[in-house]
Each structure stands twice: as structure tokens, then as C-alpha cells.
C-alpha atoms as an extended CHARMM CRD file, in Angstrom:
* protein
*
       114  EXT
         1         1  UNK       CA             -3.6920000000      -14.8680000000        6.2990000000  PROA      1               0.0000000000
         2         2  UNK       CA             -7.4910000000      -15.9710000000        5.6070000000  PROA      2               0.0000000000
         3         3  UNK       CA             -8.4340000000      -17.0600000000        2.1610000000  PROA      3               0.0000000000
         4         4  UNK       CA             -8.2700000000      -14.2920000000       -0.6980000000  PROA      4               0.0000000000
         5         5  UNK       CA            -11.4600000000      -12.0820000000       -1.2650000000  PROA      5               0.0000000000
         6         6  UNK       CA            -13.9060000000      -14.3730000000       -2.3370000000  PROA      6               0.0000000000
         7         7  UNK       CA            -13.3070000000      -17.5680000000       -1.3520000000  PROA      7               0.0000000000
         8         8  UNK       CA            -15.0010000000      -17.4140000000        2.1840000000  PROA      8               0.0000000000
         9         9  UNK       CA            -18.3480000000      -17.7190000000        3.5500000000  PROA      9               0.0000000000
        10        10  UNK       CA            -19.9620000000      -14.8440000000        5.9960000000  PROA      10              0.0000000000
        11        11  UNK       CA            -20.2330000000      -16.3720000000        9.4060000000  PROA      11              0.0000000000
        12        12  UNK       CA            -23.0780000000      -14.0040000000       10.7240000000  PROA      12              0.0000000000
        13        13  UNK       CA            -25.9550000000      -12.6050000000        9.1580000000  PROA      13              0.0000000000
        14        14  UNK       CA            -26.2050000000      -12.9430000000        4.9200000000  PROA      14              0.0000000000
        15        15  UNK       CA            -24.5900000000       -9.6220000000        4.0320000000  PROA      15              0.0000000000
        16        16  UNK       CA            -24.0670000000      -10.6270000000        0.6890000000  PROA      16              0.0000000000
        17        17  UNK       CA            -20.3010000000       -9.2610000000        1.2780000000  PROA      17              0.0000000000
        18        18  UNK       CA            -17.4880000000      -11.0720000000        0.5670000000  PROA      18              0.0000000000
        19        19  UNK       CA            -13.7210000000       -9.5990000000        1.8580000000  PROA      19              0.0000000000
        20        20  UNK       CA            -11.2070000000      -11.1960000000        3.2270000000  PROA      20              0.0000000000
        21        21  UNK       CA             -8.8450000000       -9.2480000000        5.8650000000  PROA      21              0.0000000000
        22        22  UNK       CA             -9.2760000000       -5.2170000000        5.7270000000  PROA      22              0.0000000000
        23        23  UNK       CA             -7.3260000000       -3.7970000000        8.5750000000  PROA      23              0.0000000000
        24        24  UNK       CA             -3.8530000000       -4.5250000000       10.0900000000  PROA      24              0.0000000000
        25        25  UNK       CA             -2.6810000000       -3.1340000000       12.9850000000  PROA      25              0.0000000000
        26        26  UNK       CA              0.3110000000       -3.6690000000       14.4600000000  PROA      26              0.0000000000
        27        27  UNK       CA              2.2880000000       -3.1230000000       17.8210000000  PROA      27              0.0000000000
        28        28  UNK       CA              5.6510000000       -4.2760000000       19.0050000000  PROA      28              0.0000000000
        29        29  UNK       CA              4.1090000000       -7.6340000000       20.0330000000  PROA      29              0.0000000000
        30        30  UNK       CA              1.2310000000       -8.5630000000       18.0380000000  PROA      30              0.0000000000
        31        31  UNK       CA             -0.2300000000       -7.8920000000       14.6160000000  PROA      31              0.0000000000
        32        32  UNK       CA             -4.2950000000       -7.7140000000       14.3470000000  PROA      32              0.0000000000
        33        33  UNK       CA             -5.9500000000       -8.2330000000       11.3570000000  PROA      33              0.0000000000
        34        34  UNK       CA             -9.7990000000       -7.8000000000       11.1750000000  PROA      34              0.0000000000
        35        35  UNK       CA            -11.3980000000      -10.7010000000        9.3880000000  PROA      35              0.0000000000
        36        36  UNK       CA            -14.5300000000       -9.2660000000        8.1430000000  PROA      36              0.0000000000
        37        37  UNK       CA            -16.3660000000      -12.2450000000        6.8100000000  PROA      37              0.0000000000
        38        38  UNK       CA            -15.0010000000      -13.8840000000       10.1710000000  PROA      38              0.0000000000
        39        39  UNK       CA            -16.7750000000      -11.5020000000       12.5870000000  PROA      39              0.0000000000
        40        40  UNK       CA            -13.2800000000      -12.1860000000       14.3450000000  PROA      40              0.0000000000
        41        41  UNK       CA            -10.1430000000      -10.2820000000       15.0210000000  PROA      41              0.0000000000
        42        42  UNK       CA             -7.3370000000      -11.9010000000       14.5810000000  PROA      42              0.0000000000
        43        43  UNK       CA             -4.0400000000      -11.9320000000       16.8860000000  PROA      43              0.0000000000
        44        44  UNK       CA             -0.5810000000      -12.7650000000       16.1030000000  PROA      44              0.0000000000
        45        45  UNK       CA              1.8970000000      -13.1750000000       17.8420000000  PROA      45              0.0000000000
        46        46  UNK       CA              5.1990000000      -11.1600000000       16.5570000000  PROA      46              0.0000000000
        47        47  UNK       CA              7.9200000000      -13.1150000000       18.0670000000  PROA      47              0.0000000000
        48        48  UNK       CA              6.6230000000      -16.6110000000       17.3430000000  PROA      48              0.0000000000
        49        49  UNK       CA              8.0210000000      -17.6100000000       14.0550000000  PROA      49              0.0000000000
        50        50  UNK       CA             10.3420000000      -15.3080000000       11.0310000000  PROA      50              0.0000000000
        51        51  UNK       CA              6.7380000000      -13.1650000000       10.3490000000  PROA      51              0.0000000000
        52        52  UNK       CA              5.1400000000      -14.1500000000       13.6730000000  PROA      52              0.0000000000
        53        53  UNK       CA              2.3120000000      -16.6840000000       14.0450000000  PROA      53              0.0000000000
        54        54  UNK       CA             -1.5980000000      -16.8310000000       14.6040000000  PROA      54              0.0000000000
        55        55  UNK       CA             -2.1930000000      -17.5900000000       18.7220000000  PROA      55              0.0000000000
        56        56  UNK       CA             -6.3030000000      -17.4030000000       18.3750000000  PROA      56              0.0000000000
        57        57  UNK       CA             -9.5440000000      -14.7200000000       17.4770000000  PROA      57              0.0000000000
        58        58  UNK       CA            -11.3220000000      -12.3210000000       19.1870000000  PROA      58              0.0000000000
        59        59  UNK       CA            -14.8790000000      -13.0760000000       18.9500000000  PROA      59              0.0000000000
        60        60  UNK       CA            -17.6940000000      -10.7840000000       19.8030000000  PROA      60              0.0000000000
        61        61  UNK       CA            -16.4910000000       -7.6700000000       17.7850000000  PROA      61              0.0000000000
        62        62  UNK       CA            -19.8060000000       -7.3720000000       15.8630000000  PROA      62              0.0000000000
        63        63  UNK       CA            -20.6810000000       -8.4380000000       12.0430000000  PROA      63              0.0000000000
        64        64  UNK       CA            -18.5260000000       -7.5440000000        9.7890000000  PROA      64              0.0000000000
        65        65  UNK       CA            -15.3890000000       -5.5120000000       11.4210000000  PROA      65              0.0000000000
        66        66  UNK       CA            -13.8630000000       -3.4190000000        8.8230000000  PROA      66              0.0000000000
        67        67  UNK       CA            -11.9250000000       -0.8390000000       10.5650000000  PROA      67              0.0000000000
        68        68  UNK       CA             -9.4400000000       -0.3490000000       13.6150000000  PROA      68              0.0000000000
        69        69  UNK       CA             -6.8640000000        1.7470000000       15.5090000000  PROA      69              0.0000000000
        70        70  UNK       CA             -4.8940000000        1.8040000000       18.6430000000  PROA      70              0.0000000000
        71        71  UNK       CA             -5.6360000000        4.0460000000       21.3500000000  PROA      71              0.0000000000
        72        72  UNK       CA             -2.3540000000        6.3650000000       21.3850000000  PROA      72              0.0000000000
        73        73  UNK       CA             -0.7670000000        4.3230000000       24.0890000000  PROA      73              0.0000000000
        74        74  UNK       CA             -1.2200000000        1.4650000000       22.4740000000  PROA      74              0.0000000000
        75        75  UNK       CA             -3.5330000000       -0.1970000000       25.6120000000  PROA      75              0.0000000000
        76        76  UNK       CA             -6.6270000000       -0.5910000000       23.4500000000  PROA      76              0.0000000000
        77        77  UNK       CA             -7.6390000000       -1.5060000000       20.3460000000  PROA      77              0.0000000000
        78        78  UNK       CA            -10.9640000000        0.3130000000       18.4320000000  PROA      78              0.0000000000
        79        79  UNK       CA            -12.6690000000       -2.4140000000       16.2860000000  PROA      79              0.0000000000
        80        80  UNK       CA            -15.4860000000       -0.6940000000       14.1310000000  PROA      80              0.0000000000
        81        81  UNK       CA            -17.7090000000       -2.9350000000       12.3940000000  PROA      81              0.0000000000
        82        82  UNK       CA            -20.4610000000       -2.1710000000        9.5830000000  PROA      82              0.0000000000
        83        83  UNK       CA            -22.9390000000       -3.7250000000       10.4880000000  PROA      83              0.0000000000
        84        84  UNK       CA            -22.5730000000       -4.0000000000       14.6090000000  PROA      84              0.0000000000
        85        85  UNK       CA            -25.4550000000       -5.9870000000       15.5510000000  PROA      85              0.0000000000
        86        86  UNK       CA            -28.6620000000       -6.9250000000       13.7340000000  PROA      86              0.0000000000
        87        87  UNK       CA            -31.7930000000       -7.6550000000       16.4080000000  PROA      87              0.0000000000
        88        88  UNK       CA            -34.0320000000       -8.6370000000       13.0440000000  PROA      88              0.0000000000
        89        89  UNK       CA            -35.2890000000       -5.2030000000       12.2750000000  PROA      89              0.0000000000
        90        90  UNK       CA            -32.1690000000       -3.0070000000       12.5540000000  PROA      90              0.0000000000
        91        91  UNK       CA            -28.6870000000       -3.0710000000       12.5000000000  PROA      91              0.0000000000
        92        92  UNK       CA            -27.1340000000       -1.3820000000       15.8860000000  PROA      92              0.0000000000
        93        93  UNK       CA            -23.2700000000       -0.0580000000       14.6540000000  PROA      93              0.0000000000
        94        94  UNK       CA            -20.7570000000       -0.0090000000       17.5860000000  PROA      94              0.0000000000
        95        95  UNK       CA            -17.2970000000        0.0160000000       18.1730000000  PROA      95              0.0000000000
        96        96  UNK       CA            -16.3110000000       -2.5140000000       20.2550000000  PROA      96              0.0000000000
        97        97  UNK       CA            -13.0020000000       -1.6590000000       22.5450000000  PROA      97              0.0000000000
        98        98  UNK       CA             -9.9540000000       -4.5980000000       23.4090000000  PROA      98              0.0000000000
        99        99  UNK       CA             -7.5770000000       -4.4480000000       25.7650000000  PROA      99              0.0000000000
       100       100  UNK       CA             -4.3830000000       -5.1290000000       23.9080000000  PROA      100             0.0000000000
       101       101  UNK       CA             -2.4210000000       -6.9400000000       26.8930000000  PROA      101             0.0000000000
       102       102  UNK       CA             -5.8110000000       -9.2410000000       27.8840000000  PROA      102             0.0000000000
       103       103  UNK       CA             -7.3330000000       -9.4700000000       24.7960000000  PROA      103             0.0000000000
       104       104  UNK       CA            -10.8620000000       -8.7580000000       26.4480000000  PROA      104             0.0000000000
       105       105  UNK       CA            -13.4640000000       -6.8320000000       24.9350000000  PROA      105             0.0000000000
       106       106  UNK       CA            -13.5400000000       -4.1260000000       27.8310000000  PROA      106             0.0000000000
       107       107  UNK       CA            -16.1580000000       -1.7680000000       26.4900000000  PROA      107             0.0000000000
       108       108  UNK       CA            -18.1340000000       -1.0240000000       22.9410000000  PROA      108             0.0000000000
       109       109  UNK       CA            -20.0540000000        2.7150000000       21.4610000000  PROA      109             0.0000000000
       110       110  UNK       CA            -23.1760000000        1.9290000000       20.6720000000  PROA      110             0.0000000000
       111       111  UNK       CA            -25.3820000000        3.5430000000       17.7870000000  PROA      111             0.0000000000
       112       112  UNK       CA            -28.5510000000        2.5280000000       17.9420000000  PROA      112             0.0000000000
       113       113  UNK       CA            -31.0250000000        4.1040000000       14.9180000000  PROA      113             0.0000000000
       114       114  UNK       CA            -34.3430000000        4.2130000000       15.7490000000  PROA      114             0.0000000000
């Protein structure tokens, strides 16, 4: 898994957070793991390797995901982030939606403060 808490750099806007992975989730094929400092989800693949092995990220799932579930047939994963998206004066929260077979980002929830 990523570096331990600490050791990595935020890739998006300066939060002035620092944690390494905070969610796992895992289905029959493939284990996710939100990389919050990443702004990534990452996929593994269960049946490559004894403990399975990284096959790539899923980019686009807003700054600083924190949080996730599976839909309860397992077709889609909820990524929540905590800061979404910053436009310079706010910060928009969404959840972003993946399609667990495509790895797509099909949809997001938006929560836009005024």
C-alpha cells in the first residue's frame, strides 16, 4: 500500500492533510483502497499474486476521498471525498459513483454551498 501517514505529499489543492489510505473495500475480484492524499482510488486486482496486485487508479474522484461503499449489488462503488472540488472560493463536496466492472466514473452528487 502507499507510504505510511505522513510521508506523502497532497497532489491537489494544499489541505494541509496528510493520510495515507482510509477506506478498503473489497469484492470477490478487486480490493479498493482510497488514497486520500492521492486524489486516486486505487484497484487491485484479487487474483493476481498471494494478496492480489495493484492494476492502476481511478482519477477524477475529487480532493481528498476519504470514504466509500458498494452499492448492495456490488455494481458501483460510492467514493465520498472531503473536499470535492475547490473553484477558488468554495469547496463543492460530491460523491462521485464507479462502475465496478468498467472502472468509469458513471455519475457524482453534487453539494454545492452557496
Amino acid at each position: 500500500l502507499p507510504a505510511a501517514r505522513g510521508a506523502e505529499s497532497d497532489e491537489g489543492a494544499d489541505t494541509l492533510a496528510s493520510v495515507g489510505p482510509s477506506t478498503i473495500v473489497v469484492t470477490d475480484k478487486r480490493l479498493f483502497v482510497a488514497n486520500f492524499n492521492a486524489n486516486t482510488v486505487g484497484v487491485y486486482d484479487r487474483d493476481l499474486g498471494p494478496f492480489g496486485m495493484w492494476t492502476h487508479d481511478i482519477k477524477g474522484v475529487g480532493e481528498n476521498p476519504h470514504a466509500m461503499a458498494l452499492s448492495p449489488d456490488g455494481r458501483f462503488l460510492a467514493v465520498a471525498s472531503i473536499v470535492g472540488e475547490l473553484d477558488g472560493k468554495r469547496a463543492k463536496s460530491r460523491i462521485v459513483v464507479v462502475d465496478t466492472e468498467s472502472l468509469e466514473i458513471v455519475g457524482w452528487i453534487a453539494n454545492e454551498s452557496r
